[in-house]
CHARMM-style PDB file with segment names, atoms N, HN, CA, C and O in Angstrom:
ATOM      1  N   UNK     1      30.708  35.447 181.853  1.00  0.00      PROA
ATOM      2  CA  UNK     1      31.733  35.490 180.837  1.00  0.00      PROA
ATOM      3  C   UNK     1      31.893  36.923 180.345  1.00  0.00      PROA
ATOM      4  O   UNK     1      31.017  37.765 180.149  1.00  0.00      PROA
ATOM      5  N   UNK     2      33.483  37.025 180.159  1.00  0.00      PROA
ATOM      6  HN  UNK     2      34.195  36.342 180.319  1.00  0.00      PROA
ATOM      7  CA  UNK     2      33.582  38.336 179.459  1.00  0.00      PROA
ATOM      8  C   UNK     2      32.453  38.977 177.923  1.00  0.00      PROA
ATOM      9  O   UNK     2      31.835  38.114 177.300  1.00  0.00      PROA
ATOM     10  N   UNK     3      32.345  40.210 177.563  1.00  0.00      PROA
ATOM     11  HN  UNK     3      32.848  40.911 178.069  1.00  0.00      PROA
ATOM     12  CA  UNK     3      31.739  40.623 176.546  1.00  0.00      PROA
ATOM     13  C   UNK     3      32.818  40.012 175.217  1.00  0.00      PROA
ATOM     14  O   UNK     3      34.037  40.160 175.127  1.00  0.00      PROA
ATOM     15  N   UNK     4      32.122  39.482 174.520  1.00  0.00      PROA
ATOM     16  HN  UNK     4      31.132  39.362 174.593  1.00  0.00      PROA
ATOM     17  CA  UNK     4      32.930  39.198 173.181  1.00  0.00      PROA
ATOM     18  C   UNK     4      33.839  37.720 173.485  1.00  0.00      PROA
ATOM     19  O   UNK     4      34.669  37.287 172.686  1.00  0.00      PROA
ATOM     20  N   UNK     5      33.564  37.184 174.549  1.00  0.00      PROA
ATOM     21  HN  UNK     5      32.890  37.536 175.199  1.00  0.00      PROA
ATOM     22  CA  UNK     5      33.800  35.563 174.602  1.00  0.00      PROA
ATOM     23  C   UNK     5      32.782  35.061 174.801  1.00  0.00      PROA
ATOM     24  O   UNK     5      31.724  35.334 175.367  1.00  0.00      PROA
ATOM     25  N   UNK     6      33.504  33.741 173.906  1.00  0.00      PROA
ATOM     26  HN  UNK     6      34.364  33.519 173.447  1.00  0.00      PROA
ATOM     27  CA  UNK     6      32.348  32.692 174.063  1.00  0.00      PROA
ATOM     28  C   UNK     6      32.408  31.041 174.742  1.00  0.00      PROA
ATOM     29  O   UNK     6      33.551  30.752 175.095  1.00  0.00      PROA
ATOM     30  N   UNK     7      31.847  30.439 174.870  1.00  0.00      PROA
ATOM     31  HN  UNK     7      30.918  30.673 174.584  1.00  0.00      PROA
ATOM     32  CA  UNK     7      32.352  29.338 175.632  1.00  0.00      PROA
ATOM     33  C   UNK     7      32.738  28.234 174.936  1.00  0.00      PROA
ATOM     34  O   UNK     7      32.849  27.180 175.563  1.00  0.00      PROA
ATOM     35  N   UNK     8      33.014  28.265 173.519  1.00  0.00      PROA
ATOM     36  HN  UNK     8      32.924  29.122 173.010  1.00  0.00      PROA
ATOM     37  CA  UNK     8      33.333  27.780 172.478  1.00  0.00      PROA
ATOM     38  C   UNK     8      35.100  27.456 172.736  1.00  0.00      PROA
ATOM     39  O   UNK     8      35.963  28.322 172.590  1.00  0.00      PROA
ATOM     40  N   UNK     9      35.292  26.438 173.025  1.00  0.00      PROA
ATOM     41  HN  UNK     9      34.591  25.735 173.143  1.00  0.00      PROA
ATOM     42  CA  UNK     9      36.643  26.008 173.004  1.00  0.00      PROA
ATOM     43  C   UNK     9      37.139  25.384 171.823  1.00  0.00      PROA
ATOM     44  O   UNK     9      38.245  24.846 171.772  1.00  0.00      PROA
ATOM     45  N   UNK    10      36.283  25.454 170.809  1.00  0.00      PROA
ATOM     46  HN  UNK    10      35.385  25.891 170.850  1.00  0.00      PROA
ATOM     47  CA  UNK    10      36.676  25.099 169.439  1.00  0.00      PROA
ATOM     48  C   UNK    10      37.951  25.842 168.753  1.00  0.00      PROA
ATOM     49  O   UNK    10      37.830  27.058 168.602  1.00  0.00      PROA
ATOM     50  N   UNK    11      39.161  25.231 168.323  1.00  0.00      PROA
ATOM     51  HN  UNK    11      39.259  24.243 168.446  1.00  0.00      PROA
ATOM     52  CA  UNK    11      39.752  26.250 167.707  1.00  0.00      PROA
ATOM     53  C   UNK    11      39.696  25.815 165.961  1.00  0.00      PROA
ATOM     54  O   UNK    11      39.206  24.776 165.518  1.00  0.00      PROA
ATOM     55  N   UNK    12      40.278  26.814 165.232  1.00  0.00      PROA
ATOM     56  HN  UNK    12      40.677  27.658 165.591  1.00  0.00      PROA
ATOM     57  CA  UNK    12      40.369  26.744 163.709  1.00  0.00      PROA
ATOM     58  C   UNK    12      41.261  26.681 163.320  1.00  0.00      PROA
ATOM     59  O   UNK    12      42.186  27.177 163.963  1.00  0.00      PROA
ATOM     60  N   UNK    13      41.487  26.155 162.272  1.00  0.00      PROA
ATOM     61  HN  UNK    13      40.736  25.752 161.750  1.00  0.00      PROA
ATOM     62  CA  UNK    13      42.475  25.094 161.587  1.00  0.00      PROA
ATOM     63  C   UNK    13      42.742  26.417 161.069  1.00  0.00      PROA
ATOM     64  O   UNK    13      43.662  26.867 161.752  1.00  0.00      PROA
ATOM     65  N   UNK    14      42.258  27.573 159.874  1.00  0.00      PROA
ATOM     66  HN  UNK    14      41.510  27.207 159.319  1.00  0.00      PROA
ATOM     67  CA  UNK    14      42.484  28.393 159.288  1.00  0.00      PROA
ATOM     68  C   UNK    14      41.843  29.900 160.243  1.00  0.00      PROA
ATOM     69  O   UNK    14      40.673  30.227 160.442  1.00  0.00      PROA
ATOM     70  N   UNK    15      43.116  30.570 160.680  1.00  0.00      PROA
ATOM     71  HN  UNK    15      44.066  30.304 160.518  1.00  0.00      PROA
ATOM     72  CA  UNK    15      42.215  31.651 161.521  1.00  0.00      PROA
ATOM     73  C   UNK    15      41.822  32.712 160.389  1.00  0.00      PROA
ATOM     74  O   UNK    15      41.564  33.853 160.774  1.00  0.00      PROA
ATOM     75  N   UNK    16      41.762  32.440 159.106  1.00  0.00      PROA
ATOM     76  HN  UNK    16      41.972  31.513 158.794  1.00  0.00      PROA
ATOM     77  CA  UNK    16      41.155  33.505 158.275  1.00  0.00      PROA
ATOM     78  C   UNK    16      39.780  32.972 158.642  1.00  0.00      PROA
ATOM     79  O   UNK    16      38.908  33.836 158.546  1.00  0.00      PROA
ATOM     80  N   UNK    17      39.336  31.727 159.054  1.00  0.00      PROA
ATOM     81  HN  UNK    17      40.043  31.025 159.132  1.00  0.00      PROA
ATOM     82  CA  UNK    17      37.718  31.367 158.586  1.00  0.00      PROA
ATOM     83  C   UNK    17      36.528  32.396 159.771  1.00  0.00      PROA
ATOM     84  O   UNK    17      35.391  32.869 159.753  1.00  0.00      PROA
ATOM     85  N   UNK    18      37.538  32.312 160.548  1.00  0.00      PROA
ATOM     86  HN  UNK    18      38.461  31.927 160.562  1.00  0.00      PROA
ATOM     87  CA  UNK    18      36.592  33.023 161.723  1.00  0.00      PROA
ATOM     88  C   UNK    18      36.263  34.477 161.371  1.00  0.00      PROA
ATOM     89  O   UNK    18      35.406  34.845 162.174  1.00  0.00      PROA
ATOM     90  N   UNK    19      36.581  35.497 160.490  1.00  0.00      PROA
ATOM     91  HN  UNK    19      37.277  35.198 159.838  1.00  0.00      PROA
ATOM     92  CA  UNK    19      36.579  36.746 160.156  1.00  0.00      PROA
ATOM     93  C   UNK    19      35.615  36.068 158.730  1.00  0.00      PROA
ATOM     94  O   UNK    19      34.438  36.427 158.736  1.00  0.00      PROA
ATOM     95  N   UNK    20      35.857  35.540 158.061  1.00  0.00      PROA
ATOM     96  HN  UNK    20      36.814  35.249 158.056  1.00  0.00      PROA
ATOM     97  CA  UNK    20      34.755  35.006 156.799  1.00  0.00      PROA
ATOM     98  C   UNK    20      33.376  34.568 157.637  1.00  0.00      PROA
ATOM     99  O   UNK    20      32.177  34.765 157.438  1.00  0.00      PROA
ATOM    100  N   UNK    21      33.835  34.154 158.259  1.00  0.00      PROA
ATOM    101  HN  UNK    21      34.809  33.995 158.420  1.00  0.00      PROA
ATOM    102  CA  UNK    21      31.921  33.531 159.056  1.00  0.00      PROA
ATOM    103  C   UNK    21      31.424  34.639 159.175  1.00  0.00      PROA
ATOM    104  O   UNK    21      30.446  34.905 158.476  1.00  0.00      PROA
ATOM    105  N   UNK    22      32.065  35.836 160.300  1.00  0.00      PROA
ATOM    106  HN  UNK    22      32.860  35.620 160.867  1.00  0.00      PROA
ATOM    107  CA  UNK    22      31.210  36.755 160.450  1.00  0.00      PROA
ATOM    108  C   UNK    22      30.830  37.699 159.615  1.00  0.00      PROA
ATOM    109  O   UNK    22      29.962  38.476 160.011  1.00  0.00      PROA
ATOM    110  N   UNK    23      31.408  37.866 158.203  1.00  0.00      PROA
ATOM    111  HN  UNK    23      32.114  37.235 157.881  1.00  0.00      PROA
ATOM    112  CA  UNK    23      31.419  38.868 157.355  1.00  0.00      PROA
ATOM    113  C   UNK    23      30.170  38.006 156.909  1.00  0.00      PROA
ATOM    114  O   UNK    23      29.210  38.753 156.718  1.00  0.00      PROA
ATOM    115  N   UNK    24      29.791  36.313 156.621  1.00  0.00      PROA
ATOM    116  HN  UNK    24      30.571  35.706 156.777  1.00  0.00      PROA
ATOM    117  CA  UNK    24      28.495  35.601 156.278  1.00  0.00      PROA
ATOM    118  C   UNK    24      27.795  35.922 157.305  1.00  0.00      PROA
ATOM    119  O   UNK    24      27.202  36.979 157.092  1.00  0.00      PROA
ATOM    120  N   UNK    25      27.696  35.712 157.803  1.00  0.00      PROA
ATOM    121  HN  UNK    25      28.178  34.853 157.976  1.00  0.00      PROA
ATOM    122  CA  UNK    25      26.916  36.165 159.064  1.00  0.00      PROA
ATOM    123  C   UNK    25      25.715  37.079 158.790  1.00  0.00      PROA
ATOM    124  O   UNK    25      24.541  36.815 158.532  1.00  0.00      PROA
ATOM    125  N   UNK    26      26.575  38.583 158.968  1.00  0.00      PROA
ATOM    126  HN  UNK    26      27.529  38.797 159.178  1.00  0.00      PROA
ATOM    127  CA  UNK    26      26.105  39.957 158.298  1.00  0.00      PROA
ATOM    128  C   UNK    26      25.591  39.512 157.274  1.00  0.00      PROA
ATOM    129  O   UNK    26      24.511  38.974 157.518  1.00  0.00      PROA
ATOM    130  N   UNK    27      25.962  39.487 155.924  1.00  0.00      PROA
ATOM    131  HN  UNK    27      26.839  39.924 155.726  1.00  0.00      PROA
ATOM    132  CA  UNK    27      25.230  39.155 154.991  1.00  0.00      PROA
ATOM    133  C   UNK    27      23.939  38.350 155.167  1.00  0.00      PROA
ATOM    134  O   UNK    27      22.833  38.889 155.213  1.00  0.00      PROA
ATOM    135  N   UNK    28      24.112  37.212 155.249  1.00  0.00      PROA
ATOM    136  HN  UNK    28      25.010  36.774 155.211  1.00  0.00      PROA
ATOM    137  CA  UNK    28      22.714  36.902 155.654  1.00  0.00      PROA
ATOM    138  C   UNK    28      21.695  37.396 156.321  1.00  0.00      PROA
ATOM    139  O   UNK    28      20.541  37.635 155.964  1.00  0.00      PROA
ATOM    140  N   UNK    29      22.410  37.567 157.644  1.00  0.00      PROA
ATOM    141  HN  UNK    29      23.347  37.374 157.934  1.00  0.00      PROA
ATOM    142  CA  UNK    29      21.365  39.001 158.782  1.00  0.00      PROA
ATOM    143  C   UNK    29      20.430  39.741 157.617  1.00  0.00      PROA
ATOM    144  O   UNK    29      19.209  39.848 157.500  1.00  0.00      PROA
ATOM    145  N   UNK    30      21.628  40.236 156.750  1.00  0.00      PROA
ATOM    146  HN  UNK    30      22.619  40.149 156.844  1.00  0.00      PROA
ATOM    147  CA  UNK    30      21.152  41.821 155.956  1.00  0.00      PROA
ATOM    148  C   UNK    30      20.057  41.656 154.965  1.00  0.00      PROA
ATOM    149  O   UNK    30      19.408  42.580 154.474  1.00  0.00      PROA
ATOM    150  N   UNK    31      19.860  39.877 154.622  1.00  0.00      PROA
ATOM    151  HN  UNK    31      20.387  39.127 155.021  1.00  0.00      PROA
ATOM    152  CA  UNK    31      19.048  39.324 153.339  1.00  0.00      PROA
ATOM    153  C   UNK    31      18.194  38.719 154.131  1.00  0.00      PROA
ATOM    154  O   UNK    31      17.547  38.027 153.345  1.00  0.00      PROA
ATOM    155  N   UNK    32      17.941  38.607 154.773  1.00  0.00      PROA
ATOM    156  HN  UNK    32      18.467  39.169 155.411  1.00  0.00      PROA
ATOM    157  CA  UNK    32      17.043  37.812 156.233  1.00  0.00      PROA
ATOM    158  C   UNK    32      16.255  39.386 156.878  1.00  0.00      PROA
ATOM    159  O   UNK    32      15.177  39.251 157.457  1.00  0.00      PROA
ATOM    160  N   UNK    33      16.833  40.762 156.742  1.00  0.00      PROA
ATOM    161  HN  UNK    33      17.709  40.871 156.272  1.00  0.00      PROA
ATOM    162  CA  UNK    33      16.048  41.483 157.378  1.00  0.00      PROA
ATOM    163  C   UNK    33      16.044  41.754 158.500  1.00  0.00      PROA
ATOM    164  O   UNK    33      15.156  42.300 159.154  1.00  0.00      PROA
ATOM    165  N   UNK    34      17.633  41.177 158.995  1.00  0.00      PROA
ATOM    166  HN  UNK    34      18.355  40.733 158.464  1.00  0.00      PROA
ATOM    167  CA  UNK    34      17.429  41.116 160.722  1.00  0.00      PROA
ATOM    168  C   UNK    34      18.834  41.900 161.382  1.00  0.00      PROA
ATOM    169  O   UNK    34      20.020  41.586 161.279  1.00  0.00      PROA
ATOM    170  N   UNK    35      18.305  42.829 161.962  1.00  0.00      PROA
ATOM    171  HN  UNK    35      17.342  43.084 162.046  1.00  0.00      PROA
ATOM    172  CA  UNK    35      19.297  43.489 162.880  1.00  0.00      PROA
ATOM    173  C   UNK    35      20.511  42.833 163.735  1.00  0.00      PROA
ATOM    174  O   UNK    35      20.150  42.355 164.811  1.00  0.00      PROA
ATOM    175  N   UNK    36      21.597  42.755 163.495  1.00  0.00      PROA
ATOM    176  HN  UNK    36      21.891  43.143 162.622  1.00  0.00      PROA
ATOM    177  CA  UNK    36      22.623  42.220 164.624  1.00  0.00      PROA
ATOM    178  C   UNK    36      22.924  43.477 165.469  1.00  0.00      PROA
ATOM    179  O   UNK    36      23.178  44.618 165.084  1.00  0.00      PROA
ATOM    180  N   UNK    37      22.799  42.809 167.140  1.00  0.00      PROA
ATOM    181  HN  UNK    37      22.593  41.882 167.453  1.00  0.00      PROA
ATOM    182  CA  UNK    37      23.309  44.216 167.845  1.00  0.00      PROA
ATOM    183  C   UNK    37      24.738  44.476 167.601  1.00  0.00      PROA
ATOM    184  O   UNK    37      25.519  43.577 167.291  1.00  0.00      PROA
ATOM    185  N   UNK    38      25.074  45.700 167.740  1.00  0.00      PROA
ATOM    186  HN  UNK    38      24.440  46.431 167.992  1.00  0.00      PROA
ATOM    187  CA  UNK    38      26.433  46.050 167.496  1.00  0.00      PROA
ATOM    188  C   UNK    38      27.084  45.714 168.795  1.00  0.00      PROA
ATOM    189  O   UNK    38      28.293  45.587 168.599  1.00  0.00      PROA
ATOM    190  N   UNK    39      26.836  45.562 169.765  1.00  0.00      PROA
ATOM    191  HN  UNK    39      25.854  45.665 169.924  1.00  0.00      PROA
ATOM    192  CA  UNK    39      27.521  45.567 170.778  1.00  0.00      PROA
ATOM    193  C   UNK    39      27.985  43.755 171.141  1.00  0.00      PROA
ATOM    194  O   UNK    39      28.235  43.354 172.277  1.00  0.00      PROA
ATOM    195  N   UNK    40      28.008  42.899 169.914  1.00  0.00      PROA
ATOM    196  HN  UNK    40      27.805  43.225 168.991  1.00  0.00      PROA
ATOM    197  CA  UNK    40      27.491  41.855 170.017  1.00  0.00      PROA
ATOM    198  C   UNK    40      27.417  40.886 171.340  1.00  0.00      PROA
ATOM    199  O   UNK    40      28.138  40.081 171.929  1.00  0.00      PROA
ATOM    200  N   UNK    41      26.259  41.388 171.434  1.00  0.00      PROA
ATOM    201  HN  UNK    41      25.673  42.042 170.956  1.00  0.00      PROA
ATOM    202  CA  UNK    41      25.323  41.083 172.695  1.00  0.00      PROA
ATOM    203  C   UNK    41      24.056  40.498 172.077  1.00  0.00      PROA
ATOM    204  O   UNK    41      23.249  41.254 171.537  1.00  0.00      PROA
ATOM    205  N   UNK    42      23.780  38.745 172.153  1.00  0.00      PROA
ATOM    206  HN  UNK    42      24.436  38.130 172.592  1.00  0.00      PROA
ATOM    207  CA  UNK    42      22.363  38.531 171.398  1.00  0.00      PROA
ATOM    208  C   UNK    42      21.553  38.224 172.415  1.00  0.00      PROA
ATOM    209  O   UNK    42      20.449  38.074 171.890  1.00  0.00      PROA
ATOM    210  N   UNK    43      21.417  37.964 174.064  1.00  0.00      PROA
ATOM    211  HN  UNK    43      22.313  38.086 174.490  1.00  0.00      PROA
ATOM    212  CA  UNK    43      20.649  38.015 174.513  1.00  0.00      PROA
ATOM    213  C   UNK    43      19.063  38.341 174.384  1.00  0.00      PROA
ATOM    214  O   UNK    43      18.033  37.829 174.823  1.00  0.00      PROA
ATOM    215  N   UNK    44      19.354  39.336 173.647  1.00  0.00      PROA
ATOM    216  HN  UNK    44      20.191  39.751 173.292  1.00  0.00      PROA
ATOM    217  CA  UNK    44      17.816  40.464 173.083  1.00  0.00      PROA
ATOM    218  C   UNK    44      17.157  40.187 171.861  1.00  0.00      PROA
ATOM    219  O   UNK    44      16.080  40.696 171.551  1.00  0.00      PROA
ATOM    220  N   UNK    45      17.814  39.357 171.138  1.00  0.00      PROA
ATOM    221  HN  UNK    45      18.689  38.943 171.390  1.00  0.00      PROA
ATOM    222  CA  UNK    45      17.338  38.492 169.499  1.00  0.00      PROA
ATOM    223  C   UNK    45      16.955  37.513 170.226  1.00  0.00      PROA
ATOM    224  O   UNK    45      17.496  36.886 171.137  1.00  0.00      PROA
ATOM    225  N   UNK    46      15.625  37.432 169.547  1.00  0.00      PROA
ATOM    226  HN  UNK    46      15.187  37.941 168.807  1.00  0.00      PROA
ATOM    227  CA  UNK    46      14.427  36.030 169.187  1.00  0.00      PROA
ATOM    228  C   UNK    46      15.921  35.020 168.911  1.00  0.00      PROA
ATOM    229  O   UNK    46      17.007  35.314 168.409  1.00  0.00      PROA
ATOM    230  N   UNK    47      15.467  33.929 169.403  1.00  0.00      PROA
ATOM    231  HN  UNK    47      14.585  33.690 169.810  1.00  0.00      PROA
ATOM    232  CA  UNK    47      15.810  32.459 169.160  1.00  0.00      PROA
ATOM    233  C   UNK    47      15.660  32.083 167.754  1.00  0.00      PROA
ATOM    234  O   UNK    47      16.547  31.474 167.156  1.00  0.00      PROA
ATOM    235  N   UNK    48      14.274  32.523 167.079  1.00  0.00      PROA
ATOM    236  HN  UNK    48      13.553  33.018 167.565  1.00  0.00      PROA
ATOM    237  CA  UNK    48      14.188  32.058 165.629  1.00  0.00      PROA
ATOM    238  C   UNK    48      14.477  33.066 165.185  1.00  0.00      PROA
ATOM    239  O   UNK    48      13.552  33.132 164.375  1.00  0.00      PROA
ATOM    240  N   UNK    49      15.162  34.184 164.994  1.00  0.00      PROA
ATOM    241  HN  UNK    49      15.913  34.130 165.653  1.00  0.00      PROA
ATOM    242  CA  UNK    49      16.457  35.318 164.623  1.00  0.00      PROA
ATOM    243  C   UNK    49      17.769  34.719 164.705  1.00  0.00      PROA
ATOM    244  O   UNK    49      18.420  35.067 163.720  1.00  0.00      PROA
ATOM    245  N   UNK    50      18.446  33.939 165.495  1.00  0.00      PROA
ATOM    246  HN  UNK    50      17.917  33.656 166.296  1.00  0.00      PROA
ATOM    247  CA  UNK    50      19.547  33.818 165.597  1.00  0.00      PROA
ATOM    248  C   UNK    50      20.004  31.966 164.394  1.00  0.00      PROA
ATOM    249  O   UNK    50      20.935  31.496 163.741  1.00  0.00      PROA
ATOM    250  N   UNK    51      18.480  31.592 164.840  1.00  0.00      PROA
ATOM    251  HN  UNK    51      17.723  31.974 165.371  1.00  0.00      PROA
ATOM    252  CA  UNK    51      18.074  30.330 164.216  1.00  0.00      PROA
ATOM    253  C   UNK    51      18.230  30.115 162.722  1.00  0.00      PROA
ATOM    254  O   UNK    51      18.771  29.281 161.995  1.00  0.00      PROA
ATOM    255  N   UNK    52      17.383  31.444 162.549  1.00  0.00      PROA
ATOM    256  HN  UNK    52      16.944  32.121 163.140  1.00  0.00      PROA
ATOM    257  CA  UNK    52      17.385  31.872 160.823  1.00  0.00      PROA
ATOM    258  C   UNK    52      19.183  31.715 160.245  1.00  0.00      PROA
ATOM    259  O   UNK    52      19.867  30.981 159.531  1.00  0.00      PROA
ATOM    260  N   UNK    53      19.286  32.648 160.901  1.00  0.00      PROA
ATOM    261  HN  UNK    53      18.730  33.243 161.481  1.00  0.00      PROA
ATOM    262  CA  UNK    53      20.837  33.133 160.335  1.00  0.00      PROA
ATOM    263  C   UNK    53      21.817  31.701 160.336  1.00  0.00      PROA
ATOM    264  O   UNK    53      22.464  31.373 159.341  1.00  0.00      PROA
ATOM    265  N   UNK    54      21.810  30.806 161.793  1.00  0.00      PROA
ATOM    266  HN  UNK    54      21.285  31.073 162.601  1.00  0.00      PROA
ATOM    267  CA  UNK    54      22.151  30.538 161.847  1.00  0.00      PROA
ATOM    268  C   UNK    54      22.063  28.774 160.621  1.00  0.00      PROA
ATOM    269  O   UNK    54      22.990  27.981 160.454  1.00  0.00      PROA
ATOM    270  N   UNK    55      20.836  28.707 160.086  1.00  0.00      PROA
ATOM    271  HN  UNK    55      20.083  29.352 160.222  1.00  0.00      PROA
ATOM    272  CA  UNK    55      20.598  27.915 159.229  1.00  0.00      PROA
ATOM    273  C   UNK    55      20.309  28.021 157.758  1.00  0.00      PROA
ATOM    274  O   UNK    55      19.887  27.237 156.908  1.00  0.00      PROA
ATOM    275  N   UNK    56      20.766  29.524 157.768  1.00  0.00      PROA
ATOM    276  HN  UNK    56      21.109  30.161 158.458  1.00  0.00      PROA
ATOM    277  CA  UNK    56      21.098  30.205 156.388  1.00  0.00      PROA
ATOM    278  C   UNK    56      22.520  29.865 155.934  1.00  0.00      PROA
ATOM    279  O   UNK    56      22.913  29.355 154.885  1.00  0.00      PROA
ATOM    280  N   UNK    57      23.175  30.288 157.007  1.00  0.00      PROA
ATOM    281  HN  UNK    57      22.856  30.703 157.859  1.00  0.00      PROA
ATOM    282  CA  UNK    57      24.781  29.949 156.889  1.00  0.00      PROA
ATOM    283  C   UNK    57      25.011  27.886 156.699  1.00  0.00      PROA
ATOM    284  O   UNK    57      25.502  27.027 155.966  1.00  0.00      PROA
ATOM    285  N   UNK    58      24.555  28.001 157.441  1.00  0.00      PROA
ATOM    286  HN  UNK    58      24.156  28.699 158.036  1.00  0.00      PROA
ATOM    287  CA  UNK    58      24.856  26.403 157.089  1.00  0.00      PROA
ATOM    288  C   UNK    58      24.186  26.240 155.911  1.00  0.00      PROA
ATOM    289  O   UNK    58      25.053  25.713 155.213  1.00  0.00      PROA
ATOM    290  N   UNK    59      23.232  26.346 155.248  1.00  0.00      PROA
ATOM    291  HN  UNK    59      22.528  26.774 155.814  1.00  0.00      PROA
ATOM    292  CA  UNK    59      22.972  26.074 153.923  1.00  0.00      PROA
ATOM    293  C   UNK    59      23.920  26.320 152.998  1.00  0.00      PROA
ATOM    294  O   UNK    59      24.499  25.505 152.280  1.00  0.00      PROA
ATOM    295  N   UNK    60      24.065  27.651 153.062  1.00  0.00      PROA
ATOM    296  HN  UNK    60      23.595  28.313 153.646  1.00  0.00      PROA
ATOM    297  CA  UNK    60      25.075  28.358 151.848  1.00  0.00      PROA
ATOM    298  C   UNK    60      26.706  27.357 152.453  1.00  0.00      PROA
ATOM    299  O   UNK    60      27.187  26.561 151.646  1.00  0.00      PROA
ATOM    300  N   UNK    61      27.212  27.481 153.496  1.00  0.00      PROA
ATOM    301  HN  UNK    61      26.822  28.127 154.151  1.00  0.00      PROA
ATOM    302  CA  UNK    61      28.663  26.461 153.456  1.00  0.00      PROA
ATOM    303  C   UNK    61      28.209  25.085 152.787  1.00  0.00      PROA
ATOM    304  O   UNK    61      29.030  24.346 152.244  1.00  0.00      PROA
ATOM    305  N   UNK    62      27.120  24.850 152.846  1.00  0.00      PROA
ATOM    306  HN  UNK    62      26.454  25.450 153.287  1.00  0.00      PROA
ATOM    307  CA  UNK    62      26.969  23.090 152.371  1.00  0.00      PROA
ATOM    308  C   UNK    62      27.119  23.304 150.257  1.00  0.00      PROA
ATOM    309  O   UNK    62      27.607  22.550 149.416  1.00  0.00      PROA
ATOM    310  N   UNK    63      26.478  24.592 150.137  1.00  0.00      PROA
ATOM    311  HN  UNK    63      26.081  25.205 150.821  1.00  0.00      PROA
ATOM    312  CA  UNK    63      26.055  24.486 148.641  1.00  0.00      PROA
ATOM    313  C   UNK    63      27.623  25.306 148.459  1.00  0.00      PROA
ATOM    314  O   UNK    63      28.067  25.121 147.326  1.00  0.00      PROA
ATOM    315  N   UNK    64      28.468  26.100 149.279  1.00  0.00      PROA
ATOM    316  HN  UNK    64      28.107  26.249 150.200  1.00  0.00      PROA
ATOM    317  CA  UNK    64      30.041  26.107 148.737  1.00  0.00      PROA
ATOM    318  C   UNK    64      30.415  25.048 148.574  1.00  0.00      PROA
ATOM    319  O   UNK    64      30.949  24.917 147.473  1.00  0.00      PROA
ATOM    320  N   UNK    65      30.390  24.026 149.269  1.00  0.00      PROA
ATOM    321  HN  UNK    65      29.956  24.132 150.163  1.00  0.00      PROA
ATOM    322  CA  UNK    65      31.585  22.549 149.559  1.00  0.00      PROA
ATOM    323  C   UNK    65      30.850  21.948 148.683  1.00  0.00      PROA
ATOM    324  O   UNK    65      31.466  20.990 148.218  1.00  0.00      PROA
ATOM    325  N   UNK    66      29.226  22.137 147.991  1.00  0.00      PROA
ATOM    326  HN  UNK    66      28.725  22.915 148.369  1.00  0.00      PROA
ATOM    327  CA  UNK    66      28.953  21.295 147.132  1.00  0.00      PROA
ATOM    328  C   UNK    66      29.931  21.881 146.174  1.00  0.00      PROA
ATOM    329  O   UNK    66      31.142  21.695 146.297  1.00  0.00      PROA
ATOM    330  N   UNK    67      29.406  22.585 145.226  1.00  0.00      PROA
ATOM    331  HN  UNK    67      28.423  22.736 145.126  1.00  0.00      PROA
ATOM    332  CA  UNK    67      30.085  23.393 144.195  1.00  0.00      PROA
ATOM    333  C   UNK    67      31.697  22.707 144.139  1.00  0.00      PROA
ATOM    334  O   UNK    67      32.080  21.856 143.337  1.00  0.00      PROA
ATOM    335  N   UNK    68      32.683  23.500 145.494  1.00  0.00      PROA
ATOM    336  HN  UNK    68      32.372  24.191 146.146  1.00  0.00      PROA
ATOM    337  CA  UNK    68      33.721  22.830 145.225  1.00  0.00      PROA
ATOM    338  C   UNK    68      33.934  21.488 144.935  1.00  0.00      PROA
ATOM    339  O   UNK    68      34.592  21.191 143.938  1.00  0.00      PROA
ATOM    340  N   UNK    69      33.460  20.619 145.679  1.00  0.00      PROA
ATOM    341  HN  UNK    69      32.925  20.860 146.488  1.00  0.00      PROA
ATOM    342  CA  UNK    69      33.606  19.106 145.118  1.00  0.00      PROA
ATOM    343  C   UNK    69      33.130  18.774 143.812  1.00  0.00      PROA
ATOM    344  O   UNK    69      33.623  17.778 143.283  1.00  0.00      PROA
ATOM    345  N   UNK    70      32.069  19.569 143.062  1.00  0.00      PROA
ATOM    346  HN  UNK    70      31.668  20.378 143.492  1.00  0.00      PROA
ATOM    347  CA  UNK    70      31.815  19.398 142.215  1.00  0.00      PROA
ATOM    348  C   UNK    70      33.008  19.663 140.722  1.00  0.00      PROA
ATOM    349  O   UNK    70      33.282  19.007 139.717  1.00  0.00      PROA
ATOM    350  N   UNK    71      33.497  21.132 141.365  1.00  0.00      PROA
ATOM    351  HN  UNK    71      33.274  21.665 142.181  1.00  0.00      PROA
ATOM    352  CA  UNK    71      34.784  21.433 140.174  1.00  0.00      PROA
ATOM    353  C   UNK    71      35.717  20.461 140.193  1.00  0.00      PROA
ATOM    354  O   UNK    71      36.178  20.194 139.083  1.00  0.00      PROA
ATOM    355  N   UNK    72      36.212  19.744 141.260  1.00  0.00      PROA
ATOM    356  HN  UNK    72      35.838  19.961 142.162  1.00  0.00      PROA
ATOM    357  CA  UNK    72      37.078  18.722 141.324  1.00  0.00      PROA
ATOM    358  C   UNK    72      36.970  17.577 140.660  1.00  0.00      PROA
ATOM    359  O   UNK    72      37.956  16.996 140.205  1.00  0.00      PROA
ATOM    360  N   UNK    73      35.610  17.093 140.528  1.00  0.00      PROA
ATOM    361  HN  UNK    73      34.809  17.564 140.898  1.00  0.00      PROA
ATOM    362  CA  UNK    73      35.790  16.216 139.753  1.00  0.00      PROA
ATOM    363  C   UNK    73      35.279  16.073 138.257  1.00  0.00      PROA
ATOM    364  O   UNK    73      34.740  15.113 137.706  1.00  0.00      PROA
ATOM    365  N   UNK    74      35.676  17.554 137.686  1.00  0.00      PROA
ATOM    366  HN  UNK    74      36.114  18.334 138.133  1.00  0.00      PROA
ATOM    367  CA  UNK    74      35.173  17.707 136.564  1.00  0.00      PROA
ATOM    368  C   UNK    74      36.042  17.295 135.718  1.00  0.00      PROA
ATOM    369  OT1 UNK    74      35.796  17.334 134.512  1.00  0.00      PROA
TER     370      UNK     74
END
């Protein structure tokens, strides 16, 4: 596969979300302590590096959508 594709045939309902993930992404990386290659190429990141991040982010989207549902039914 080309550099910078993925085999993800998923598409998004909102194409702003895909530029917000990765800006979370970084952030987390950056509070986690963990280098993203720039060339994004993760071959070379630990499994429980990509793991971390990747179950950081899902935490924090679950405690957004909490929050929001929560203002809604205030």
């Amino acid at each position: 596969m080309a550099q910078g594709q993925s085999g993800n045939s998923n598409t998004l309902v909102v194409p702003q979300a895909s530029q917000a993930l990765d800006q979370l992404k970084y952030e987390v990386a950056q509070e986690l302590g963990i280098q993203i290659p720039q060339d994004g190429y993760y071959g070379y990141m630990a499994s429980r590096d990509t793991g971390a991040i990747g179950g950081h982010i899902t935490r924090r989207l679950v405690q957004i959508a909490e929050q929001s549902l929560a203002g809604q039914f205030r």
